[in-house]
N, C-alpha and C positions, 0 to 999 in steps of 0.2 A: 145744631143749626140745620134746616130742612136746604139742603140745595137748591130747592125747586120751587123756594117760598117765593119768589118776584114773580114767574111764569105758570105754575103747577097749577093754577085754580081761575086764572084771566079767562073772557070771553073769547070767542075765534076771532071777535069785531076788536076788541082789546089787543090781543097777542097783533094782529093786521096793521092796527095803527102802531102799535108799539114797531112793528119792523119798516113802514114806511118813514117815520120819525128815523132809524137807525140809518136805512138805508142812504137815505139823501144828506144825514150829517158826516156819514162814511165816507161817500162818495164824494161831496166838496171840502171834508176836513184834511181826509188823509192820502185817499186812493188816485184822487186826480192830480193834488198839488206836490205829491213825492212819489207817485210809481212812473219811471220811464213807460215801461210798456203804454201803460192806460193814458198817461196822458197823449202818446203820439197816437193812442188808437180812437180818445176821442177826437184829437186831432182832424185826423184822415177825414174822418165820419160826418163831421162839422155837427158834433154832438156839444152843445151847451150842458156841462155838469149840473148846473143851477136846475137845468128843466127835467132831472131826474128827481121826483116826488114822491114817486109810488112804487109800488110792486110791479103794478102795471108796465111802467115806464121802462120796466127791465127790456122789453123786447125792441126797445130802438138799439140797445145796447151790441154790437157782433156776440159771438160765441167766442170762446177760446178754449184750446182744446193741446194735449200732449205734443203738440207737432208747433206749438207756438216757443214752447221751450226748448225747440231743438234749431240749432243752424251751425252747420257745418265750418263755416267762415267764419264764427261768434262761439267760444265755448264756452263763453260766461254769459252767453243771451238769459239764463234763468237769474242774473240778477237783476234782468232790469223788471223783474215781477216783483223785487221786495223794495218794501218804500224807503225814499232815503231822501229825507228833511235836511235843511239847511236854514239860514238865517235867512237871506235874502225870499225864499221859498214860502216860509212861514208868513213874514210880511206882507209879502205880495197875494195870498191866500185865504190868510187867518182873516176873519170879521176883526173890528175894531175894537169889540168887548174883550176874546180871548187875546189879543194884542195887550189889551192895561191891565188883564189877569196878569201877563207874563214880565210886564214891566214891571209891577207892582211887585214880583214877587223878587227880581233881581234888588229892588231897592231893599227891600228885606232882609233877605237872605243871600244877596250877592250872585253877580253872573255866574261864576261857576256851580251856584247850586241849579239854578235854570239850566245850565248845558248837562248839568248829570240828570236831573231830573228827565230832561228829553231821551237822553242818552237809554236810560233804564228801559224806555218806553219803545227805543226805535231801535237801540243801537243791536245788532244780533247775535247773539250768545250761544247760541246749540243748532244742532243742525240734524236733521235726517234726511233718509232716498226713500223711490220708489223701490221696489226690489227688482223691477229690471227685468219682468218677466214677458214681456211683451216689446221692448226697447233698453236700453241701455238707462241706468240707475239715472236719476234725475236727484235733484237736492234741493231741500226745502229747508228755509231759516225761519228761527224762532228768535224773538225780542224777549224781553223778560213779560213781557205786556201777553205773549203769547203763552209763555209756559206757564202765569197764571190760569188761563182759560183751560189749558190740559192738565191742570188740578180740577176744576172747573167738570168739567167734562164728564171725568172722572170721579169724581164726586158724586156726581148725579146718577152714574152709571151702577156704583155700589149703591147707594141709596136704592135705587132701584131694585135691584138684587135682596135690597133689604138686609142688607152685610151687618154686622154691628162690630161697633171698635174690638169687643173681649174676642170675634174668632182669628181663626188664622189659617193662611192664605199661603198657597203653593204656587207659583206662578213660572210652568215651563215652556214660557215662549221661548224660543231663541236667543241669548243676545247679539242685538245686531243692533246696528242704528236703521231700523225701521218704527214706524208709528205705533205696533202692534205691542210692543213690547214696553216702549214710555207711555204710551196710556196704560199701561195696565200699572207700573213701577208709579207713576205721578198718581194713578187713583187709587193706592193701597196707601202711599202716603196722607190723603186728602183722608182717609177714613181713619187714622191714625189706629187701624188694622196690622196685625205684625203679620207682612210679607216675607215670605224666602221667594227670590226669584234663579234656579236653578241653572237657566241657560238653555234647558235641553239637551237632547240628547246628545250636541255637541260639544259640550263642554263636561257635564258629568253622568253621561254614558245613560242608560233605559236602568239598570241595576241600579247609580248613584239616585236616579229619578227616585224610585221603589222604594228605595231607603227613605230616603230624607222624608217622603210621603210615609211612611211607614214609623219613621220618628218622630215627626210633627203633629202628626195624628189632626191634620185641617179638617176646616168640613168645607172650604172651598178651595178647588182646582181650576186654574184657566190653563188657557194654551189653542194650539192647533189642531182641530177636529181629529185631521189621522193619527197625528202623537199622541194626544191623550187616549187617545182608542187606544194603540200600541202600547202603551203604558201600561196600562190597566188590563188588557187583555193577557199582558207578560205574567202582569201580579196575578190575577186568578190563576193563571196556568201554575205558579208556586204554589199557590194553594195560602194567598195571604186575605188575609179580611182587612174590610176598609168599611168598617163602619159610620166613621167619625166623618165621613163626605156627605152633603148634603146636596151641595151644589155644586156644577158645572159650566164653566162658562168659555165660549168656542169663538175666537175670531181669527181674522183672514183667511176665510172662506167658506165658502156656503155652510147652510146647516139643512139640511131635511127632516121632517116630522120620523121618519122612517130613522134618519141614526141617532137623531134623539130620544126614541124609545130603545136601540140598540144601546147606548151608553148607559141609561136607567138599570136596564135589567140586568146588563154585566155587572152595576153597583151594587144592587143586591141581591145576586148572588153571592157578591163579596159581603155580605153583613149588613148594608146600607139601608138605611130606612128613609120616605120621604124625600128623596130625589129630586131636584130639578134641574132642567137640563137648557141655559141661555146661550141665546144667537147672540151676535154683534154686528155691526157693521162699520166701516171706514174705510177712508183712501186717504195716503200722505199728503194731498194736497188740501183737505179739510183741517188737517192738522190737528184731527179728534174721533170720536169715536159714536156710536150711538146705541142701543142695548134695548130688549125687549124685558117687561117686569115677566113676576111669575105668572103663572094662566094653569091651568087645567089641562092634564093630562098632554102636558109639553106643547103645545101647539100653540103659533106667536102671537104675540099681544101686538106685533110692530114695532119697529124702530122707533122709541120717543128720540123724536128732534127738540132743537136746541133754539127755539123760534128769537131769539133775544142776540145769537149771536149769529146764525145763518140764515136765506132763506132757500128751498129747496122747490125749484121747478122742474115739472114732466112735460118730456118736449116728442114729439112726433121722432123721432130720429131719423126721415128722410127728408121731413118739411121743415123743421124745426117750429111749428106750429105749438102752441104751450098749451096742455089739455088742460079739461078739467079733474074736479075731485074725484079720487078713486079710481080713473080713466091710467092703462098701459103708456108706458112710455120710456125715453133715456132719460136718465137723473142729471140734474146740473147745478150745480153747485155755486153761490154767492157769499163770501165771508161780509158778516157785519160790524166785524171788533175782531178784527187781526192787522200787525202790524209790520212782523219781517214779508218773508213770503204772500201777497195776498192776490187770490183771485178773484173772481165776479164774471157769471154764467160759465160757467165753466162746465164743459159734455166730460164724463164720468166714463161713459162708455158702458154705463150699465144699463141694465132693463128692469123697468120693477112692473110686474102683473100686481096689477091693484093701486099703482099709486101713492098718492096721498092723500088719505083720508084725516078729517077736520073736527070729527067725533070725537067727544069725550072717551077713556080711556075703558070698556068694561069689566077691565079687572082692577087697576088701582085706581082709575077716575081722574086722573089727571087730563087735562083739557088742551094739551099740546099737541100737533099736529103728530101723527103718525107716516113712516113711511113701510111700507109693505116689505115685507121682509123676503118676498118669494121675487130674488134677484139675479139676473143671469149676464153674461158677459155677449154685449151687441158683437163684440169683435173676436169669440171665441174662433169663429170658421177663420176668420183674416188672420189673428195671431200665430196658428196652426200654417197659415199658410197653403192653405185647401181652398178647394170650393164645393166639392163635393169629396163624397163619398163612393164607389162601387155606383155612380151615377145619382146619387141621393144627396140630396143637400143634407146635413145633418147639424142639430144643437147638442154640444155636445155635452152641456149640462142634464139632460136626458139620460146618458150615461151613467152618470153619476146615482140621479132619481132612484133610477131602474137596479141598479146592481145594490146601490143601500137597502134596499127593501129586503131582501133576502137575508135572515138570520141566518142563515150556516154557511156565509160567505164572510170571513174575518177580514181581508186585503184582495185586492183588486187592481188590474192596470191594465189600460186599453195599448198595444202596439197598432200604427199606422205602416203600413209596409207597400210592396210593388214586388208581386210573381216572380218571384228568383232573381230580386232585385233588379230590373229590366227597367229602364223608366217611363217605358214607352207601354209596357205591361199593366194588368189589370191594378187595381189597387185593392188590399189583401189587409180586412181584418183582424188578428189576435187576441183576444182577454185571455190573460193571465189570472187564476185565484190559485186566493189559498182559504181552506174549508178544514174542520176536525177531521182525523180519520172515519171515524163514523157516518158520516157523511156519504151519500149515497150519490158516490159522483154521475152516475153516466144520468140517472133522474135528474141531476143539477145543472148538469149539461144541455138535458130536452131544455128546460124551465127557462134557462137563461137566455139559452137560442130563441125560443119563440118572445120571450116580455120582450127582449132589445129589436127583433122584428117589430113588433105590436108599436114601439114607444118611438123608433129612431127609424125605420123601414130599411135598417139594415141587420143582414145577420153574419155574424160571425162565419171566420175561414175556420178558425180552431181558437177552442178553449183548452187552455193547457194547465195542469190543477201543478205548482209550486210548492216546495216547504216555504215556512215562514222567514228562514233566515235567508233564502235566495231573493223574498219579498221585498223585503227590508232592504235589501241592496239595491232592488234594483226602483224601490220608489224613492232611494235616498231617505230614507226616515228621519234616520238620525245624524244625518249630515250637512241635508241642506235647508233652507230658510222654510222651503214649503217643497211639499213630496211632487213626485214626476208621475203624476197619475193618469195624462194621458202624453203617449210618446209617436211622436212624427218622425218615421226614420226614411219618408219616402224622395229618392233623388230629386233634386229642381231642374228644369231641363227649361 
């Protein structure tokens, strides 16, 4: 069964009305007559639910944004974002036809099959966080209505990938209760694909990884950009072949053209033939995922969106002004068919150069909207806690750009500091590599000084060249949820 068969081949006018229809039965069936939140914020707003028709109509709607789920005085303020039905609620809400659907069905099959049947739909069963990297862990509920959709999701995302049930799948994310790791477990079941999901390095160590890779003999690995590098980089250094890999697939957090050729070439060196190397994207408040098909010499196809269950607006992020196609801007996010936790316009706090484009797909030709996969974090300088650099504003996903490109750099990590720790002193950059011996450090040294010049207009106090296992420690590789790759150790005064 094709995942993609209702949406994968619709016109852009098709997929449009299809999410205008979704939207406004969303928004008067579910999200206005059972989310506290929404209802008191169309409240406030003297927003009529009824007069939300369109896409369009999203922009009478506020924003809501990470800071709406926090309040200090309220520590369960993040439930009044999940919807919570009642009888009198339904009544008062529900049209008159799905009223004699629900009566009708109680005479049937008796009231307590209506309350379970609701119940399956609303009541919430599983939970995950943010990881808490920028604030404190946040919690998002899933109904059973929702953990279909991250089958769902998932499903589409291996389709993608062009996975087929006979391979088999290594999967060393984490475990934790984050997003990253249940789409990947919920979409290996959806492909009734046999997954091992490992844990990482947390639980069965970089050697237990190796192994089990090395016994499984998959042709597909996911995970965390830096682990799986670390992985795999450990395994060549034994001197093991991994032929049997074919594909790669990389989420929470960026991917670059640069370390997706860098992960290629380390696979076949190990043995590997035909290679592919996928991005992904999500955030736990989407409650899903989204994935690039294959393309040509790794470079992304974009993020196929999910136009049947989200719709995905680019907003100005100072004006909140909503561009158009293919036009820069913050991502925001509106669920169409979710039921525990659900939001609508919601700022991401990401940047996407390029947008959303509306174009058919030119490498699988699917006709779904795409979002630009070249994604940066609006709030990196504020998370940090900076404003500048050495007097330089700096992105410091630029960092990241800039030091991937370099093949005889294996790990990497920027320290942020202040001149003999003074806090009133300059502020004092560090990169930290680690490189083979062969490696011609003080030549990598000029190289890196000047590109970080050239990209960030700042340059380096000292590069300091590291063994690998001081690296490892100190990006947290295989300890924590996601590595510490750039480190802020500068006083707050």
């Amino acid at each position: 069964m094709d995942p993609w068969k209702d949406i994968g081949k619709l016109s852009p006018q098709e997929l449009k009305q299809l999410q205008d229809h979704k939207l406004h039965h969303f928004i008067n069936r579910h999200l206005y007559p059972f989310s506290p939140h929404y209802q008191q914020l169309f409240k406030k707003n003297n927003i009529d639910p009824q007069s939300i028709k369109t896409v369009v109509d999203l922009k009478r709607i506020p924003f809501t944004s990470k800071k709406d789920f926090i309040d200090p005085a309220n520590l369960r303020k993040s439930i009044d974002f999940v919807l919570q039905p009642d009888a009198q609620k339904i009544k008062k809400h529900w049209p008159l036809p799905e009223l004699l659907k629900l009566k009708a069905l109680g005479f049937l099959k008796g009231e307590e099959y209506v309350k379970d049947r609701l119940g399956r739909e609303y009541r919430p069963i599983f939970i995950t966080f943010t990881t808490g990297t920028t604030d404190k862990p946040l919690s998002y509920l899933y109904s059973n209505h929702d953990i279909q959709n991250l089958y769902t999701s998932g499903s589409r995302m291996l389709n993608l990938f062009d996975i087929k049930p006979t391979e088999y799948i290594v999967n060393l994310f984490p475990f934790a209760p984050h997003l990253a790791f249940w789409q990947v477990v919920y979409g290996g079941l959806s492909s009734c694909a046999l997954i091992l999901s490992t844990g990482g390095g947390k639980s069965t160590g970089t050697e237990g990884n190796i192994a089990a890779i090395l016994k499984m003999k998959p042709s597909v690995i996911l995970g965390v950009p830096s682990y799986v590098y670390h992985v795999l980089r450990q395994a060549q250094e034994q001197g093991h072949k991994m032929e049997s890999v074919k594909k790669v697939v990389l989420g929470a957090a960026r991917v670059s053209s640069a370390f997706k050729l860098k992960l290629e070439e380390l696979l076949l060196s190990m043995g590997a033939s035909d290679v592919s190397v996928f991005g992904t994207y999500g955030f736990t408040e989407a409650r899903c995922a989204w994935a690039e098909c294959p393309s040509s010499n790794n470079m992304s196809s974009g993020y196929h969106l999910y136009p049947d269950k989200e719709i995905i607006e680019i907003i100005d992020p100072q004006t909140g002004e909503v561009k158009g196609e293919g036009e820069d801007g913050e991502i925001v996010y509106t669920s169409l068919d979710s039921r525990g936790s659900s939001v609508i316009r919601y700022r991401t706090g990401d940047f996407a150069t390029g947008g959303v484009t509306w174009e058919p797909c030119p490498h699988c030709k699917r006709t779904v909207p795409r979002l630009s996969s070249d994604i940066t974090r609006i709030s990196d300088v504020k998370d940090l806690q900076i404003s500048k650099v050495k007097g330089s504003l700096v992105n410091f996903s630029n960092f990241s750009l800039c030091l991937s490109e370099f093949k005889e750099i294996d790990e990497w990590q920027i320290e942020l500091c202040k001149k003999d720790d003074d806090p009133f002193e300059v502020d004092e950059l560090i990169v930290y590599l680690t490189c083979k011996d062969s490696v011609n450090r003080a030549a990598l040294t000029d190289s890196v000084k000047q590109k970080l010049l050239n990209m960030t207009e700042v340059s380096p106090n000292q590069i300091v060249f590291i063994s690998i296992a001081d690296m490892i420690k100190r990006l947290e590789l295989e300890t924590a949820n996601k590595e510490k790759r750039i480190i802020d150790r500068r006083p707050k005064v």
